[in-house]
C-alpha positions as CSV (number, residue, x, y, z in Angstrom):
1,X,-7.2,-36.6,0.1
2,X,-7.7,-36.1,3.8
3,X,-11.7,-36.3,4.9
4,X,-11.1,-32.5,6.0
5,X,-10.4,-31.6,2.7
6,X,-12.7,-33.7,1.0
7,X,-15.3,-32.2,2.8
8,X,-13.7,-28.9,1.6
9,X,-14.2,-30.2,-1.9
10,X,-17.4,-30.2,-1.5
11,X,-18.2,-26.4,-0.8
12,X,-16.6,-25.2,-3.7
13,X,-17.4,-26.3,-7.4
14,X,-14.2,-27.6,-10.2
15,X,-12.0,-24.6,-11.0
16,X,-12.5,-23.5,-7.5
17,X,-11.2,-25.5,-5.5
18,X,-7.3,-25.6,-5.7
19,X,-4.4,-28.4,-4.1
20,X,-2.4,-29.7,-7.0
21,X,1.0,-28.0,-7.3
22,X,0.7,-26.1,-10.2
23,X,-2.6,-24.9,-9.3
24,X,-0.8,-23.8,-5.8
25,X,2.4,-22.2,-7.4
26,X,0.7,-18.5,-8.3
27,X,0.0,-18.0,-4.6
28,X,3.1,-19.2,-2.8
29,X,4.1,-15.7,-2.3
30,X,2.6,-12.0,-3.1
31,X,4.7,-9.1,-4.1
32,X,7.4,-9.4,-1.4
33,X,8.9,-12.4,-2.4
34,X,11.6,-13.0,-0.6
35,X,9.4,-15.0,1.9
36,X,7.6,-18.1,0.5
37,X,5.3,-20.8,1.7
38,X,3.0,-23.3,0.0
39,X,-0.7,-23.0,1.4
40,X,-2.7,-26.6,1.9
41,X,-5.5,-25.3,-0.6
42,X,-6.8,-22.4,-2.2
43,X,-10.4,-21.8,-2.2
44,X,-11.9,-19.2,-4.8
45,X,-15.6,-18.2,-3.4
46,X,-17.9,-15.7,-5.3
47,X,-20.5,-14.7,-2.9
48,X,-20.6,-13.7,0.7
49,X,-21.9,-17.2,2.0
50,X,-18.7,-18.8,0.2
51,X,-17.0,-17.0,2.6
52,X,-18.4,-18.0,5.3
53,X,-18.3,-21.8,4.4
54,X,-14.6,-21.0,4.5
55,X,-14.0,-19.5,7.4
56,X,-16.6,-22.2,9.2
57,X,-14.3,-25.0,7.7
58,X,-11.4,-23.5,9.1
59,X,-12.7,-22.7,12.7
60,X,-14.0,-26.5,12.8
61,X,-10.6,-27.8,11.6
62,X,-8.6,-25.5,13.3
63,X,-6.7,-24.8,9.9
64,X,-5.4,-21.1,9.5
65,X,-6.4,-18.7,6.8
66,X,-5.2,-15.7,4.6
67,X,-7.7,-14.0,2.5
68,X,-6.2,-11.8,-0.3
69,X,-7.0,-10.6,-3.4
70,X,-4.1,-9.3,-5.8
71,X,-1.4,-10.1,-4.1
72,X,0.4,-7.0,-4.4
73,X,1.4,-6.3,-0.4
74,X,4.9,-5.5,0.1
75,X,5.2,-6.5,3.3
76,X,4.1,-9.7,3.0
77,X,0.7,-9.5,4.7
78,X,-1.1,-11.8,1.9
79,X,1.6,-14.3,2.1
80,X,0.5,-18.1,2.2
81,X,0.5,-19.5,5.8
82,X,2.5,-22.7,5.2
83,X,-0.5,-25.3,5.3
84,X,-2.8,-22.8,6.1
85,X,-5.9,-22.2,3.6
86,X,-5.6,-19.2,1.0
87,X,-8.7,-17.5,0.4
88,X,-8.7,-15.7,-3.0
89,X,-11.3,-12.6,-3.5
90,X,-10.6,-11.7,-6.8
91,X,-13.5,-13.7,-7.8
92,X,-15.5,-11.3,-5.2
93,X,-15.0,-8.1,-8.2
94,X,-18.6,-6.5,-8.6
95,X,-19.5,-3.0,-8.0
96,X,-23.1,-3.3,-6.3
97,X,-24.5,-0.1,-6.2
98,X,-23.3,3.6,-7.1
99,X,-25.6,6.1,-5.4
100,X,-24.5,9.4,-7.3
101,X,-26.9,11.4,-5.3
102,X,-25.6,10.1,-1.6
103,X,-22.0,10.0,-3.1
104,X,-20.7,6.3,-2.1
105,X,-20.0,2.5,-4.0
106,X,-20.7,-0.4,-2.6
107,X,-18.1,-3.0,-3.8
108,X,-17.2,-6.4,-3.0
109,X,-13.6,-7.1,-2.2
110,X,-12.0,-8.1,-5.5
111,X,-13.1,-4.7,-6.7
112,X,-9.7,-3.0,-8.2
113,X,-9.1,0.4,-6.9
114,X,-8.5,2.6,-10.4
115,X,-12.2,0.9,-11.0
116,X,-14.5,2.8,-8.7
117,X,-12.9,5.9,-9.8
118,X,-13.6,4.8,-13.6
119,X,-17.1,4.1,-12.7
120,X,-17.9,7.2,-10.6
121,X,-16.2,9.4,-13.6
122,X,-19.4,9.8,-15.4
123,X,-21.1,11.6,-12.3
124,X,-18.3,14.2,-11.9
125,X,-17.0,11.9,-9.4
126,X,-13.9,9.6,-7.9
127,X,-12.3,7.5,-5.4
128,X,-9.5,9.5,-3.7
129,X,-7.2,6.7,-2.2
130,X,-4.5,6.4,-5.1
131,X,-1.8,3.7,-4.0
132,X,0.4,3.2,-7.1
133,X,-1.0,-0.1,-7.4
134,X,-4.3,1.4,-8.1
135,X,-4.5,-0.3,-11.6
136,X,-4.4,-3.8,-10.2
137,X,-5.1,-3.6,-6.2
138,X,-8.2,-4.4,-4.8
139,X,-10.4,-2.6,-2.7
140,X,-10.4,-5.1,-0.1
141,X,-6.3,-5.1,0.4
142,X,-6.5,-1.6,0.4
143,X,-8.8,-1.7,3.6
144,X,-6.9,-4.3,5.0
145,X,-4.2,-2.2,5.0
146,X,-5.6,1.1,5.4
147,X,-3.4,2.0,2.3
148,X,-2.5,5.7,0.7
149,X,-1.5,7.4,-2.2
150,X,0.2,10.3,-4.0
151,X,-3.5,12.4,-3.2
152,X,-3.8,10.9,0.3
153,X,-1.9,14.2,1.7
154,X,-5.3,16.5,1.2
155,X,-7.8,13.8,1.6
156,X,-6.5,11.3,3.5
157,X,-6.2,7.4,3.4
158,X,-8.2,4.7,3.0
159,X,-10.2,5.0,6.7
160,X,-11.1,8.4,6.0
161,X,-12.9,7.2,2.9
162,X,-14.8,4.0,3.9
163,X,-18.2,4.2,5.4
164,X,-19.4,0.3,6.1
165,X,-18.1,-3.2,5.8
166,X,-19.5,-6.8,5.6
167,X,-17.3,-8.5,7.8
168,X,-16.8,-12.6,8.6
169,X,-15.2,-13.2,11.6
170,X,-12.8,-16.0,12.3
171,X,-15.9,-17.8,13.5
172,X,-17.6,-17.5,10.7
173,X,-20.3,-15.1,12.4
174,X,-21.3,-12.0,10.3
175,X,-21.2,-8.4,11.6
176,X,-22.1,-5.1,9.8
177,X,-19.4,-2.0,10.9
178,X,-20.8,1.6,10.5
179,X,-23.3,2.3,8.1
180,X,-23.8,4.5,4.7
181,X,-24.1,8.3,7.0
182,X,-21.0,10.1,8.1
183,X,-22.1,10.1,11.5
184,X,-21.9,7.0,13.4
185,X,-22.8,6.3,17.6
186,X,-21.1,4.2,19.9
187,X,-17.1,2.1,19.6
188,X,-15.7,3.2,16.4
189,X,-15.3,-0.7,15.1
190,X,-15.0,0.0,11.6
191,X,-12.2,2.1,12.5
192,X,-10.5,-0.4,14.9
193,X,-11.1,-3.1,11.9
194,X,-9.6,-1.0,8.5
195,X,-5.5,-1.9,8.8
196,X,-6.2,-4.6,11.0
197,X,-4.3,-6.8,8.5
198,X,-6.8,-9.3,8.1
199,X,-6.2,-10.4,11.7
200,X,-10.1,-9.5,12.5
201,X,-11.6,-11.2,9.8
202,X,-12.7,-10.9,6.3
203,X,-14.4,-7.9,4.3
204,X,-16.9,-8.9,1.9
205,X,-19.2,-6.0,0.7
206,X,-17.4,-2.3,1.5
207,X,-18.9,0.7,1.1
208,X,-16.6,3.7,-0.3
209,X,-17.2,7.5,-0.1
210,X,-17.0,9.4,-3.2
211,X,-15.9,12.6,-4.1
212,X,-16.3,15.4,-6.4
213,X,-13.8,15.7,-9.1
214,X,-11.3,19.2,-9.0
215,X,-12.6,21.9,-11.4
216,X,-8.8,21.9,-12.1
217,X,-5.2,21.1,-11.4
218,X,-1.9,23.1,-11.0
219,X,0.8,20.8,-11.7
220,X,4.7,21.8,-10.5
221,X,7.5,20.2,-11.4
222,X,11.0,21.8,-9.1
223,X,14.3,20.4,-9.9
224,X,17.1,20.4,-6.8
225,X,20.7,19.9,-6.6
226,X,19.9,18.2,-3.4
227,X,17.9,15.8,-2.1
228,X,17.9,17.7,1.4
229,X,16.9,20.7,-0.2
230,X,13.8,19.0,-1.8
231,X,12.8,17.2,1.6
232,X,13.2,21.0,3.2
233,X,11.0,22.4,0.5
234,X,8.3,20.3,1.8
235,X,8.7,21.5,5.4
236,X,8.6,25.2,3.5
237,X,5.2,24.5,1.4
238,X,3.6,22.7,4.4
239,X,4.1,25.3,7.0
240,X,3.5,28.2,4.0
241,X,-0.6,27.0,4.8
242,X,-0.8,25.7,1.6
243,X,-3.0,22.2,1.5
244,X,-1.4,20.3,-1.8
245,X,-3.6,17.8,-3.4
246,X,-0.1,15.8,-3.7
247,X,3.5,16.2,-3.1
248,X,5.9,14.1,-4.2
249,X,9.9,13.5,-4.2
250,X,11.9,11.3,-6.5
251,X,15.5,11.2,-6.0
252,X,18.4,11.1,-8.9
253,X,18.3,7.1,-9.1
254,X,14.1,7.4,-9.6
255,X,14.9,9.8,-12.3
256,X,17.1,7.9,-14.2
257,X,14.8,4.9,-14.1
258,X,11.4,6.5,-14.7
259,X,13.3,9.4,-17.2
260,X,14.5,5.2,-19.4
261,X,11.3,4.0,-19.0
262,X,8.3,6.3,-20.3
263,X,10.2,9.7,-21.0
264,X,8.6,12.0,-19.1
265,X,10.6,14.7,-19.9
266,X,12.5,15.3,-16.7
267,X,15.9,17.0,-16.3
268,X,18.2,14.0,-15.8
269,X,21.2,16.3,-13.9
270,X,18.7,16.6,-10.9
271,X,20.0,15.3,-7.8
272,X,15.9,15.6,-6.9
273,X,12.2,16.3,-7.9
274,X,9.9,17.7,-6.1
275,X,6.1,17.3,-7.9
276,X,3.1,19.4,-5.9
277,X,0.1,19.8,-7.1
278,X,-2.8,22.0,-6.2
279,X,-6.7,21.2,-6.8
280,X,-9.9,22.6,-6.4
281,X,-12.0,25.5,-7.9
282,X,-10.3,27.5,-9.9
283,X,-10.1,30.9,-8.1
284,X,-8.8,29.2,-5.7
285,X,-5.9,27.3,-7.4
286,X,-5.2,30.4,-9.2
287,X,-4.3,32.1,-6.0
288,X,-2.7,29.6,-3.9
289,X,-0.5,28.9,-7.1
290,X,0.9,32.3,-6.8
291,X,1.8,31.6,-3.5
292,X,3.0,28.4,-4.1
293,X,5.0,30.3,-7.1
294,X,7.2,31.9,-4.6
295,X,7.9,29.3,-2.1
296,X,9.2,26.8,-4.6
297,X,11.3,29.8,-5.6
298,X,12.9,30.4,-2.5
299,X,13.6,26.8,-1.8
300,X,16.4,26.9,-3.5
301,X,14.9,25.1,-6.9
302,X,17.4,25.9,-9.7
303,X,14.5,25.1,-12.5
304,X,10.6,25.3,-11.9
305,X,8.2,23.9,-15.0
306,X,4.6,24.0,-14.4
307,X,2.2,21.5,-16.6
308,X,0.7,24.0,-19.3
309,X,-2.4,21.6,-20.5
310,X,-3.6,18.3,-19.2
311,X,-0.9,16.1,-21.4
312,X,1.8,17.9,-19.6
313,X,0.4,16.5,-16.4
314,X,-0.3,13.4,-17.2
315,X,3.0,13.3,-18.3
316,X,4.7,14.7,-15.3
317,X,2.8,11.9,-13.8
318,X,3.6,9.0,-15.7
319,X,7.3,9.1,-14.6
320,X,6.0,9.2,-11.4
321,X,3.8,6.5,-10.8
322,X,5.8,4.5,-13.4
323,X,9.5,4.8,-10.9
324,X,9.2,1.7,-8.8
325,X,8.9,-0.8,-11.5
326,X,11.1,1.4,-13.9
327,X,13.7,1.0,-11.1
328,X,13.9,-2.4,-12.3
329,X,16.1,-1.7,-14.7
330,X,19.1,-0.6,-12.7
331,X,19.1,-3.3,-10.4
332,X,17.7,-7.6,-10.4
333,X,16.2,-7.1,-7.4
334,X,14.6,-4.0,-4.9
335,X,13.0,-4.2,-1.6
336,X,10.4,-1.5,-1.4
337,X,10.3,-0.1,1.9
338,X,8.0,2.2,3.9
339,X,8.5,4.7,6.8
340,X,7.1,7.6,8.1
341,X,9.0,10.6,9.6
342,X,7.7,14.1,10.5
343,X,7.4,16.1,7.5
344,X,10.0,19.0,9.2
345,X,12.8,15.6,9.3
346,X,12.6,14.6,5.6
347,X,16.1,16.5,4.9
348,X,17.8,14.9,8.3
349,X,16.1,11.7,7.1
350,X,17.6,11.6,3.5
351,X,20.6,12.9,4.6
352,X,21.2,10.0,6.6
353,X,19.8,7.1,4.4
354,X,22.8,8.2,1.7
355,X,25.0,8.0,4.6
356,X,23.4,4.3,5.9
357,X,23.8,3.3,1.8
358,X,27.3,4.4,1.6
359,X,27.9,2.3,4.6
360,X,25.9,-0.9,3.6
361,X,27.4,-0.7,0.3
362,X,24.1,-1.0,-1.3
363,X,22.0,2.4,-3.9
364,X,19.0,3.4,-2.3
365,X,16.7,5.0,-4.3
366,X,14.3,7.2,-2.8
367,X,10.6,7.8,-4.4
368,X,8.2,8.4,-2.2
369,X,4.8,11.3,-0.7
370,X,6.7,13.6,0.4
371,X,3.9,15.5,2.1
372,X,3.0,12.7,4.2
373,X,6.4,12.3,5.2
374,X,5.6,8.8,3.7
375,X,9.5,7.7,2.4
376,X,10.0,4.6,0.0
377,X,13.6,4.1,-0.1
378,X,14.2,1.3,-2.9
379,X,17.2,-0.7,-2.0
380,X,19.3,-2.4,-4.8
381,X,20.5,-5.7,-4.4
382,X,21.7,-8.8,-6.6
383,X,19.6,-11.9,-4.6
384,X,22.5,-14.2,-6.5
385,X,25.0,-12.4,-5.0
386,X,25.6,-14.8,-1.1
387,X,24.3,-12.5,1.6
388,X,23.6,-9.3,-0.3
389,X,19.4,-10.0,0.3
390,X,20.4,-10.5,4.2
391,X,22.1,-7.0,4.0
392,X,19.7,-4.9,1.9
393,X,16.9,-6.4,4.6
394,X,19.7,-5.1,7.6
395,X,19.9,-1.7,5.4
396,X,15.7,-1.9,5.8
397,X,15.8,-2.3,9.0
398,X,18.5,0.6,10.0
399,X,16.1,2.9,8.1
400,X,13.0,1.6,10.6
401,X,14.5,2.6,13.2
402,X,16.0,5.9,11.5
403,X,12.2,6.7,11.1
404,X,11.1,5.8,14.9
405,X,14.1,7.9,16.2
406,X,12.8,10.8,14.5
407,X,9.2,10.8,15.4
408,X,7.7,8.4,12.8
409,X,6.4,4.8,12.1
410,X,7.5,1.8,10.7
411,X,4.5,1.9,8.4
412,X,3.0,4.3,6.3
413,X,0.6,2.4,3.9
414,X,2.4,-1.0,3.4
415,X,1.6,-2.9,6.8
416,X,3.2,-4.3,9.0
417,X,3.0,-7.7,7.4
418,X,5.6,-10.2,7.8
419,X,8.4,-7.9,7.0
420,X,8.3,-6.0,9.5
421,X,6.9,-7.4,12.8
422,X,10.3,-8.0,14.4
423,X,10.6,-3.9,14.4
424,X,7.4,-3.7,16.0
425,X,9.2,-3.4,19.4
426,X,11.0,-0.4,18.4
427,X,7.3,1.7,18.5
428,X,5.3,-0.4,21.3
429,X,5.9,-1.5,24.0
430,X,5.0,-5.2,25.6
431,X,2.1,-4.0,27.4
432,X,1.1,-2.3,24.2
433,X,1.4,-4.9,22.4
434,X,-0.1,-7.3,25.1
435,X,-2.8,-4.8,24.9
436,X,-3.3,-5.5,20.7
437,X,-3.3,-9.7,21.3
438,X,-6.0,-9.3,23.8
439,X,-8.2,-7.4,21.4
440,X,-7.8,-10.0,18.5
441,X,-7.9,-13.0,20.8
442,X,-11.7,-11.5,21.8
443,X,-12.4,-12.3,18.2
444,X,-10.1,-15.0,17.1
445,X,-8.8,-17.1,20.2
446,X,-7.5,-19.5,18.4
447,X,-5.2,-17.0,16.1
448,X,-6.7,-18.6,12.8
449,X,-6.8,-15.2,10.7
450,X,-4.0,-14.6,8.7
451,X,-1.3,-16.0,11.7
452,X,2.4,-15.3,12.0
453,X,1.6,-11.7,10.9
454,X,2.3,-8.4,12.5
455,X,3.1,-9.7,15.5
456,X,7.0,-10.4,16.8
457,X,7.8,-13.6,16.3
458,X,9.2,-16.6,14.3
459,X,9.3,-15.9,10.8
460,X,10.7,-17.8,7.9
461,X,14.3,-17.5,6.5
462,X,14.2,-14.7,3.7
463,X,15.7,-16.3,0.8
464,X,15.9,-15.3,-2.7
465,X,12.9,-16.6,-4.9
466,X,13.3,-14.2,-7.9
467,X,10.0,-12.4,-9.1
468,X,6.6,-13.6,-8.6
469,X,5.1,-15.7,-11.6
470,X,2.3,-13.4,-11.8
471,X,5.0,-10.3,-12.0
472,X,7.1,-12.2,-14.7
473,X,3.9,-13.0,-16.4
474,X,2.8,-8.8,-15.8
475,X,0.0,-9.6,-14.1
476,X,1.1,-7.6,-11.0
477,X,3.5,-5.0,-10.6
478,X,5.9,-3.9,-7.2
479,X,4.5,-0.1,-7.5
């Protein structure tokens, strides 16, 4: 062993410290894993001054870092930096305080989403961000990536819903951004820091803002024969004034999977679903579902079901959040991908990804929050198959720039990652991002913070790699 990592060694105890191979396999990729790389070491730190000794060890060696936690980015934003040092968080998983009366958590990174919510329930409380991956993500992946969810439309993401952070810069100084009150003076850092990627540094004590539960829900369930007609319907319900707590699509191909998988019950002719859901007090819900009653209706829905008790909506639910990995089933292999166009373009925008499948000769099935105008079009491919993965990334890419031409992003909630830093060109431009390189270099000159992402530039061949060993083991899901 090299004196560098011997002196490694000596920060971090047996069982924390990680170089063999085997010990090394679990990490070599996260959820997108057609990109893979091998990371010198993998540290495992439980406190805050762990951390530090870290990040200290790298800025003296010069060695670059990733810090992640699950593993479950899409884009490949936790992927290993080949010879780089891997900083695993999970370790970092207490809640530290819950202050009912001021509303907030503090957690420490490794913290898994679903569990604030669980431990806020008791106080008529929750955590509103809701990606997917809320059973097994961790708080601090969802800062780094300033990630969403199905009830994000109402409430917002993950910025509008952290107060404070604990962050280690790539020197290994510590810095406190914003503080437990709403209201804040001066440079909104904490702002400029959540979706930064992990390019800024590390997060190791967050502080969340809680929420009142909803006295109750109103839970729709629309059938289409069109997929255009259910992106349209959004448009209608958005511009009707009505503020959804979530509104969702799924698209015939999401149907069949998630209708295979847990039953929910939906009607399997549909070419798509269209979910909304209304929360709040109940005089309120009461009236805005009236309203809501009759602008499904003139969307052009050919059924309407609304959840009668609390098992209906959990059910309506389940097929939902269960679609991604249920799509599984129709195909080997998926890429998950994640635009943003204006929500008055989802029709156009569907419209035209079944015309860029047809042409790519690849399904795309389309599950995604339809009120953000957040799409997820999942593309089927066989990675055995020579050159199909090359294609299905091409496909991914059309549908990038599909979403800039319209007025949208390349990103909704997954990052930019490695994935997709080669389309960063098609939103900024060079003085833009110029502009972006400067800011990080303040902090990190030496680009030791999770390098090679974001940014255009090299990346690594995708190959095919097959799933993740801690998917196949069902650790970790692609939701």
């Amino acid at each position: 062993m090299n004196p560098a990592l011997s002196e490694l060694e000596r920060l971090f105890p047996p069982g924390r410290f990680l170089v063999k191979p085997g010990e090394l396999a679990p990490y070599e990729s996260d959820a997108l894993t057609a990109f893979r790389a091998r990371p010198l070491a993998v540290v495992l730190p439980e406190s805050h001054e762990e951390v530090v000794a870290a990040v200290r060890w790298c800025a003296k060696h010069q060695i670059p870092y990733v810090a992640r936690g699950s593993g479950t980015s899409l884009s490949g934003g936790s992927l290993p930096i080949d010879g780089g040092l891997l900083i695993g968080l999970n370790r970092m998983n207490k809640l530290l305080r819950l202050d009912a009366k001021e509303r907030l958590a503090v957690v420490q990174p490794g913290f898994i989403n679903l569990q604030v919510s669980n431990a806020a329930a008791p106080y008529g409380l929750y955590y509103a961000p809701d990606p997917s991956s809320q059973p097994v993500s961790t708080i601090g992946g969802n800062l780094a990536f300033n990630s969403g969810g199905a009830h994000c439309l109402k409430y917002g993401m993950t910025s509008n819903h952290v107060l404070a952070a604990r962050v280690v810069l790539p020197d290994g100084e510590t810095i406190e951004l914003g503080s437990e009150s709403l209201e804040n003076t001066g440079p909104d850092w904490l702002g400029l820091f959540v979706g930064s990627e992990g390019l800024l540094g590390i997060a190791t004590e967050i502080t969340l803002r809680l929420l009142p539960k909803p006295e109750t829900y109103h839970t729709v369930l629309a059938a289409y024969d069109s997929l255009e007609k259910a992106g349209e319907a959004v448009a209608a319900v958005v511009a009707s004034g009505l503020l959804p707590g979530a509104m969702e699509i799924m698209d015939s191909l999401a149907i069949e999977a998630a209708e295979a998988a847990v039953k929910a019950g939906y009607p399997l002719e549909a070419r798509a679903l269209l979910i909304v859901e209304l929360e709040g007090e109940t005089p309120q819900v009461e009236a805005e579902a009236q309203y809501l009653e009759e602008v499904i209706q003139k969307s052009g829905a050919y059924e309407v079901r609304v959840a009668q008790n609390a098992d209906e909506r959990m059910k309506i639910w389940k097929g939902r959040k269960a679609a991604f990995s249920a799509v599984g089933r129709l195909s080997p292999d998926y890429i998950v991908q994640d635009g943003v166009v204006p929500r008055s373009r989802l029709g156009q925008a569907l419209a035209e990804i079944e015309q860029l499948s047809a042409r790519y000769g690849l399904r795309v099935a389309n599950v995604f929050h339809a009120g953000d105008g957040n799409l997820h079009p999942l593309i089927l491919y066989n990675g055995r198959v020579e050159g199909e993965l090359q294609r299905a990334e091409e496909l991914a890419g059309e549908i990038l720039k599909l979403c800039v031409a319209l007025g949208g992003s390349i990103t909704g909630e997954h990052g930019v990652g490695m994935e997709k830093k080669s389309y960063m060109t098609e939103m900024f431009s060079e003085d833009d991002l110029d502009a972006m390189q400067r800011i990080r270099q303040a902090l990190d000159p030496w680009a030791l913070s999770n390098r090679g992402k974001m940014f255009p530039g090299e990346a690594p061949a995708l190959r095919f790699h097959g799933a993740h060993p801690l998917e196949k083991a069902g650790v970790i899901s692609r939701e």
